[in-house]
N, C-alpha and C positions, 0 to 999 in steps of 0.2 A: 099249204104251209100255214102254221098257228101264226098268226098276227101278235106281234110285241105293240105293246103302248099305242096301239090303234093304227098301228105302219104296216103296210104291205112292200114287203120286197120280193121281186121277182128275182127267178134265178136266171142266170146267163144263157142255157139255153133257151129258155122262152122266146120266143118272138114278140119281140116291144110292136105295138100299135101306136102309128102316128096320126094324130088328130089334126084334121084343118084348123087354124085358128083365125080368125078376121082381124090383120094385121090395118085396121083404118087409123090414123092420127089424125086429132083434129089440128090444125091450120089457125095460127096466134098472126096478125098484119103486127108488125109492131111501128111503120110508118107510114100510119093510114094521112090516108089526102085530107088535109083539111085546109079550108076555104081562107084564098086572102084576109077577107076583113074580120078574121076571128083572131083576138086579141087574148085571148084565156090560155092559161097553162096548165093542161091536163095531167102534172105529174111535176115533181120536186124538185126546182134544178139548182145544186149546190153553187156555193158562193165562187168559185173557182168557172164553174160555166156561166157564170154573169161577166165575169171578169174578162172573159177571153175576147180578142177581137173577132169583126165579124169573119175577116176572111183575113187568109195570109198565112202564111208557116207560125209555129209555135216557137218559143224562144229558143237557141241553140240549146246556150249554157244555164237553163234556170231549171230550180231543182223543185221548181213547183209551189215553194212557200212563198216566192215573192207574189202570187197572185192574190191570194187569200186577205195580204193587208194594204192591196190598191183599192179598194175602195172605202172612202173618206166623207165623211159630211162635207167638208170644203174644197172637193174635188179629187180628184185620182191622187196619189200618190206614188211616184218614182224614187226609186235607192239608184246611187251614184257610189261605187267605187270609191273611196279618196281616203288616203293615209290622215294621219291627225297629224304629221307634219307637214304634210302639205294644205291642208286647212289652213292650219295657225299659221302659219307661210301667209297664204293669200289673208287671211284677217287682217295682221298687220302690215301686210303693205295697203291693203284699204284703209285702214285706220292711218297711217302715218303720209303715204302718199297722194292719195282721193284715188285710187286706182285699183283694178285687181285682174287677173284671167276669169274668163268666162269660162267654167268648169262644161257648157254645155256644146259652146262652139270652140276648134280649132282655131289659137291665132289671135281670137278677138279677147276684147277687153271692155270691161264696164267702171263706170265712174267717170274719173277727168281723162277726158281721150287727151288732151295735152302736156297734159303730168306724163300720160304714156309714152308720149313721143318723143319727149326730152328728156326722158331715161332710159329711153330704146324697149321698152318694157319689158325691163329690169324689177327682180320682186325687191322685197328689203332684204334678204340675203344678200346678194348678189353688188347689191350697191355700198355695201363692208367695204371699207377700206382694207387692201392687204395688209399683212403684219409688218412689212415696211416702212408704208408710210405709216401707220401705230405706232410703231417703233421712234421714226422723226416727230412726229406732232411731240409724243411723251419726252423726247430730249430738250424741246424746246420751253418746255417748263420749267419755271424759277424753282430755286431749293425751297425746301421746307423750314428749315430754318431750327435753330435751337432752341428747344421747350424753356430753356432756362434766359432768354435773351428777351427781352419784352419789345424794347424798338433800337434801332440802330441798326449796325452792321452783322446782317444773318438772327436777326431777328424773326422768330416764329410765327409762319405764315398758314402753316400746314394744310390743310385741304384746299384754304381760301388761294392756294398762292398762282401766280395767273402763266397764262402761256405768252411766251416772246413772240412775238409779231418778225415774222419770213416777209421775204420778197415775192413769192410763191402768193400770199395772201393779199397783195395790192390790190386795190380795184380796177385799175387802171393795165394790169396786167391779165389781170376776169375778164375783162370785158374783151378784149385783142385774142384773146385764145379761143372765146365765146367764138368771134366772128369767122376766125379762119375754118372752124368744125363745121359740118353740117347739121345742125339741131341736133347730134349726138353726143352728147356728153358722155366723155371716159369719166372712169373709178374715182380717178388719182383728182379730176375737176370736179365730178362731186364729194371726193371728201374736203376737196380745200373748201367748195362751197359751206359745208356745215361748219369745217374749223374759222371761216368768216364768218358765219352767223353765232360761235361761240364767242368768238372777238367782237361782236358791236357788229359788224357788216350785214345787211339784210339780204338774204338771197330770194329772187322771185323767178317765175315759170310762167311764162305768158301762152294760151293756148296752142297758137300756132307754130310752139316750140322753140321761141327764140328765149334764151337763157339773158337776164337782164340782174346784177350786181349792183345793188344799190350802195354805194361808199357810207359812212354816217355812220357815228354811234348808239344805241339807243340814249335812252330817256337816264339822265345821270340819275344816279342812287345817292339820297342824301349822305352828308358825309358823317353824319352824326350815327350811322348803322356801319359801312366799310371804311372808315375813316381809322388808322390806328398810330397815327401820329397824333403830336400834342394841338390841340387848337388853340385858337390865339385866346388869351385868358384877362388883357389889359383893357377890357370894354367894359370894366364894372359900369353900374350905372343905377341911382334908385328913385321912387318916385312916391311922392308924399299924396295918400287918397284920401284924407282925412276932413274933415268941416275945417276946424282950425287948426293951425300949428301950436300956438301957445293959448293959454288960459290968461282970465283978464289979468292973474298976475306973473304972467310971463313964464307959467311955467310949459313945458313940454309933459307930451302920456308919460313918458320914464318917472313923472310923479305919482306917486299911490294915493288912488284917491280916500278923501274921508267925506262926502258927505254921502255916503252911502248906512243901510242899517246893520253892517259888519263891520267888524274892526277885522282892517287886513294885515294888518302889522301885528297882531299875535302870532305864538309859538303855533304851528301848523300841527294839528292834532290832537288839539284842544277839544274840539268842539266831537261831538256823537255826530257817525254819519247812518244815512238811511240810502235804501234802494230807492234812484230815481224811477220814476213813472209816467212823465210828459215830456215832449220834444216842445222846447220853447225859442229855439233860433237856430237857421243853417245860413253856413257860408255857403256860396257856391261862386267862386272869384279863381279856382284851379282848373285847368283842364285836361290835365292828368290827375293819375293816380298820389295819393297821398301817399308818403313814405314816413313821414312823423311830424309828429304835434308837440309840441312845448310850454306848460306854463311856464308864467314866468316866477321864478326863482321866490321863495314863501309867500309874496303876496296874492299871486297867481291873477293880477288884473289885465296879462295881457297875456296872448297867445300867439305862439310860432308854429309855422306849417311850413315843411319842406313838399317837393311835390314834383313826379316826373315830368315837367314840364320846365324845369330849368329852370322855376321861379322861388324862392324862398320869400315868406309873406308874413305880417305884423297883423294881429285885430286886438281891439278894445271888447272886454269879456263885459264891462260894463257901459252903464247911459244908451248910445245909439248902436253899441255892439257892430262896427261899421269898418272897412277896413283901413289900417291909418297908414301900411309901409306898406311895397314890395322891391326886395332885394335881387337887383340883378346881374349878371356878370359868368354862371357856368353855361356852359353851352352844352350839356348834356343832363340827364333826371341827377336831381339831387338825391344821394339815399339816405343822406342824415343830417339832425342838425338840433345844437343846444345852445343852451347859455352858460354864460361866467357865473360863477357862485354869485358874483355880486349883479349881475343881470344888463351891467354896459354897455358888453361884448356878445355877441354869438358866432358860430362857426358851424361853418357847412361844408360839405365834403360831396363831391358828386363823381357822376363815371366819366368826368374829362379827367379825372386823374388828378384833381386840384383840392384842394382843402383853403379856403378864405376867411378871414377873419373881419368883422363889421359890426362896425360902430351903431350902437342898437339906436341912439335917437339920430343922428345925422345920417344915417344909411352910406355914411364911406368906407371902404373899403379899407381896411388896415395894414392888412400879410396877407401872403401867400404862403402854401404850405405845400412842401411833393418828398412823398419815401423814395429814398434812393434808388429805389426800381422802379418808381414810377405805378406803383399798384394801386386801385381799388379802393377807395376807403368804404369800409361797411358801416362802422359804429364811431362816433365820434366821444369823446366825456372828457370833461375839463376835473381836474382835481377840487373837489371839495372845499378845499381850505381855501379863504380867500385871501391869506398874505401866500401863494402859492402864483407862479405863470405859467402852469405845463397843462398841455391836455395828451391825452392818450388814443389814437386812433388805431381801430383793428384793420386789419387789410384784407386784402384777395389775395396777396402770397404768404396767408401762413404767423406771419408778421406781427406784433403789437410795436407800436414808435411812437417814441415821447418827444414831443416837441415843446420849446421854450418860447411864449410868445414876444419875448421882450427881444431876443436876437432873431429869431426866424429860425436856428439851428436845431438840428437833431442831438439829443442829450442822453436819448437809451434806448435799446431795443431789445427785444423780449421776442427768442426764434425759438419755438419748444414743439408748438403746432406741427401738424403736418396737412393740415386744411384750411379751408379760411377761416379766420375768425368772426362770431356771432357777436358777441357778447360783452362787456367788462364794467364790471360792479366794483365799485369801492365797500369795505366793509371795516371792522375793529377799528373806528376813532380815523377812518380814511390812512390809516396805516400798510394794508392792503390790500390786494383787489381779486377778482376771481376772472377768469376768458372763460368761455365755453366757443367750442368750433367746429366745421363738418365733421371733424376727423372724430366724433362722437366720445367724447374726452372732455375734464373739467380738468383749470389747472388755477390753483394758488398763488399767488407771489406776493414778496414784499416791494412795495416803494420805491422803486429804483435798483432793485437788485434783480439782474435778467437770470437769475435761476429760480425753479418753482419750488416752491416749501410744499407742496399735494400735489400726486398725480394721479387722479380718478377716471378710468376707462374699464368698463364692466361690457361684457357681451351684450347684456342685455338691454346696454342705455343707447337711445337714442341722438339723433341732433335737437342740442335744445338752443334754439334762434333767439328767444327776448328772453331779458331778466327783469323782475322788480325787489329790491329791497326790502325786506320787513323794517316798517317805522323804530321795534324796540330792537332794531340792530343785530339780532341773533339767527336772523332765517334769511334766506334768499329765495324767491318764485322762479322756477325757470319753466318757458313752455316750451316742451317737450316734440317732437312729431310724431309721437304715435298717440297723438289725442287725449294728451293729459300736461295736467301741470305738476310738478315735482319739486319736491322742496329740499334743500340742502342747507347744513349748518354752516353759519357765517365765521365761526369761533373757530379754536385752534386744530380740531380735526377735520371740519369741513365732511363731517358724514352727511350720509343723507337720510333725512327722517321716514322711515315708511309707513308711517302710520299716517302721514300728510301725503295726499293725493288726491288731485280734481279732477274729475271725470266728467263725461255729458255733454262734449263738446266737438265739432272737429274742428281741426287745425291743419288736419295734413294736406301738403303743398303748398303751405301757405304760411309768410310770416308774421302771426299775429300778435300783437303788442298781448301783454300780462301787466296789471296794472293790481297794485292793494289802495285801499282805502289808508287818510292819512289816520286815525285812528287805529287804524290793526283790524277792523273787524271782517271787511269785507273782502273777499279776493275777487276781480273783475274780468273777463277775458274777452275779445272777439272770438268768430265765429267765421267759418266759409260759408254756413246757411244763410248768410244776413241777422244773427241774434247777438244779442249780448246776455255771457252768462255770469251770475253772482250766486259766488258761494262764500259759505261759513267758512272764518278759518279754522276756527276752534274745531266744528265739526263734521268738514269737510261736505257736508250738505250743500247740494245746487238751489239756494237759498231762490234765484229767481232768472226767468230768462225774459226778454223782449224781441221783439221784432224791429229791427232799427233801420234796415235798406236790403234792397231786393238782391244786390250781390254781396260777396265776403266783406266785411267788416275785419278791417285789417289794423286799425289804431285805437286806440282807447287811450283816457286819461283822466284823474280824479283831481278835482281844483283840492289845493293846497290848503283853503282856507275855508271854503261852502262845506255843509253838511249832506248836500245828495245835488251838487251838480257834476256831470261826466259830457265829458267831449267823445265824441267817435267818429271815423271816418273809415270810405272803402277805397274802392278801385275806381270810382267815380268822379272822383276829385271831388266831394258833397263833404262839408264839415259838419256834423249836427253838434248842437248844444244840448244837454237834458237837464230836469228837474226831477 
């Protein structure tokens, strides 16, 4: 048969011949003997046969990947089963209790094994008071009271307002229930314990599980923080710091002096001012924050500082610059305080809800003053005119109230606001005045008439907290919080100029005084960085800045009669004088 492609096939009849073939395989040991003390590993043994143990059955239920990431630089590694609500469970009751389960042993527990015992080991779940007693504890809470009631009957107390004291929470009653239990304290006696320790009562856990109620309030909370009834306000009181009281001819500081090389008794804005450049005296007689600064009325020889400290205080701007009064009598931070046109009187207003009138060289106490609701005084300002007795104080509800100092009475009030009031500027011949208030609004009025002649409120204005006057009567500064100062026309439409705006400052959160030079030319402001910045008015250019204290610089003020001296103050209670 022809051979195809080099194949021979045989046909069927043929007889196939079967060949012997030497069927020998060779013989592979694959676990040859080798000798105890040989320590080498003749072949590759994956991370999984490191891991296993020497001897004993293989895990039931592991599916092989927990082996691979047991071994650790800082030893083996075991995975534990546990929900993340049962975690966070045991977290905090470690954290709230000193206690927790032992995730490893049955039963047991780690931390205060006494904390354990006298809560039966109970997690913080579990030690919840039921919606029952929730239910009683919450009844036994005073009203809240009416937003619109400030003190008296049902007077607004709201979040602050306290729980009623049960019979349930005696100590005397803790302690008798304690004893008859066996170190087991039920639900219903741990929540009374915590609603006694919300009431003043101390609760404590002694290790060996006796539960021990300590009766006692804490440590009282001044009343000057949760106090909101009126405090007693008839402790005026003042005190003379001064070298002498009178000069060799009998006069008292309320005299202006003349042997200085100014004359202080000129028209104030006479003279050209300049950017001051050197610190040449601080007070530091406050120990609070300073809330405002006052020269005095044109001659500007003497200086008024109110001050969260409850002190209102007098210095001599000239000779020993030293401090001569301080006026006492609020029992809370004073937030304002000015003088009489004619500089006799001054008045301060603080957050006891009181406003005072005091006699500037005897430092007695004159009048009292309270809005009908008993609100806040924010800004204080006496009218201009000195054959004039009223001042005008803005409040914390909303409020402007004109008081008459000669009766003590209320003579007009001015409710247009819908926030408190910042601000109020006398302008046009002291004929009327401007408010500016939270409620991001400016409002006009005349003189004693409680309706407003302007009412300016623009989306896009701000609260603006200080004002200063322009000297030629026709502009007003107002600092703004969104980090500028903004100017409005003092005149009969009361727009606001835009082409005036001071920039380069901040101010936000913070209320810091705006002050002009008496000449016109310079505009002054604090700073929350600690700077004081001056700018052009004319050309709104940040003419110059300083570095005056390490925190916000929150007052400023330009002497009536010097050509570049400025007072400043922060949250420090530190007064500086500049040059």
């Amino acid at each position: 048969m022809t051979p195809l492609l080099g194949l021979e096939y045989a046909s069927s009849d043929e007889e196939v011949s079967h060949n012997t073939v030497d069927s020998t395989v060779a013989k592979v040991n694959l676990a040859p003997d080798v000798a105890d003390a040989c320590t080498a590993l003749t072949h590759n043994v994956p991370n999984s046969g490191l891991a296993r143990p020497v001897q004993g059955p293989s895990l039931p239920h592991s599916n092989g990947g927990t082996l691979k990431r047991k071994m650790a630089l800082t030893g083996d590694a075991e995975e534990t089963a546990i929900s993340d609500s049962t975690f966070t469970t045991n977290q905090r009751t470690y954290e709230s209790l000193g206690y927790t389960r032992d995730p490893t042993v049955h039963g047991a527990f780690v931390g205060d094994l006494g904390k354990a015992q006298a809560y039966g080991g109970k997690d913080i779940v579990q030690t919840r008071p039921s919606r029952e007693q929730s239910l009683a504890f919450k009844r036994r809470r005073q009203k809240r009271g009416d937003a619109s009631i400030v003190h008296g009957e049902g007077a607004y107390k709201g979040p602050w307002a306290k729980h009623e004291a049960s019979p349930s929470e005696d100590p005397s009653s803790e302690d008798q229930a304690s004893d008859n239990q066996d170190n087991q304290p039920p639900e219903d006696q741990i929540f009374q314990g915590e609603a006694a320790s919300r009431e003043g009562h101390v609760v404590k856990y002694q290790r060996n599980g006796e539960q021990v109620v300590v009766s006692g309030k804490k440590s009282a909370v001044s009343k000057l923080v949760s106090d909101y009834q009126d405090a007693p306000t008839n402790n005026e009181s003042t005190i003379f710091h001064g070298s002498a009281q009178y000069d060799y001819q009998g006069r008292t500081y309320m005299h202006v002096p003349r042997d200085l090389d100014i004359n202080l008794q000129k028209e104030p804005g006479t003279q050209t001012n300049y950017i001051p450049k050197k610190l040449i005296h601080t007070w530091n007689t406050h120990t609070g924050a300073i809330n405002a600064i006052r020269f005095f009325p044109n001659s500007g020889h003497l200086l008024l500082s109110a001050s969260a400290d409850t002190k209102v205080k007098l210095y001599d701007v000239y000779h020993d610059r030293e401090l001569l009064r301080t006026y006492s009598g609020h029992t809370k931070s004073v937030s304002d305080t000015t003088f009489s046109p004619t500089g006799t009187h001054l008045l301060s207003g603080s957050h006891d809800r009181f406003m005072k009138l005091w006699d500037t060289e005897t430092g007695g106490c004159i009048s009292r003053f309270q809005t009908p609701s008993k609100a806040l005084p924010h800004v204080l300002r006496f009218h201009p005119s000195t054959d004039t007795h009223t001042f005008l104080v803005g409040t914390s509800d909303k409020k402007i109230v004109q008081f008459d100092t000669r009766s003590g009475e209320m003579t007009q009030e001015y409710d247009h606001h819908l926030q408190a009031v910042n601000t109020i500027t006398f302008c046009d011949d002291n004929r009327r005045f401007i408010t500016t208030s939270d409620d991001k609004s400016l409002r006009a009025w005349e003189y004693d008439i409680p309706v407003p002649i302007k009412y300016i409120a623009e989306p896009y204005m701000y609260p603006m907290i200080r004002a200063a006057a322009h000297p030629n009567g026709k502009s007003v500064a107002f600092q703004s919080l969104d980090n500028q100062i903004v100017v409005y026309a003092s005149t009969d439409r009361f727009r606001q100029n835009r082409k005036k705006s001071f920039r380069g400052h901040n101010n936000a959160g913070q209320a810091i005084d705006v002050d002009i030079s008496p000449d016109g030319q310079f505009v002054v402001s604090g700073d929350s960085g600690g700077y004081v910045c001056f700018w052009d008015w004319k050309t709104c250019k940040m003419w110059h800045k300083i570095k005056a204290d390490e925190g916000p610089v929150v007052r400023v003020a330009w002497h009536p009669q010097e050509s570049s001296k400025l007072v400043t103050a922060g949250l420090e209670g530190t007064i500086k004088y500049w040059d």
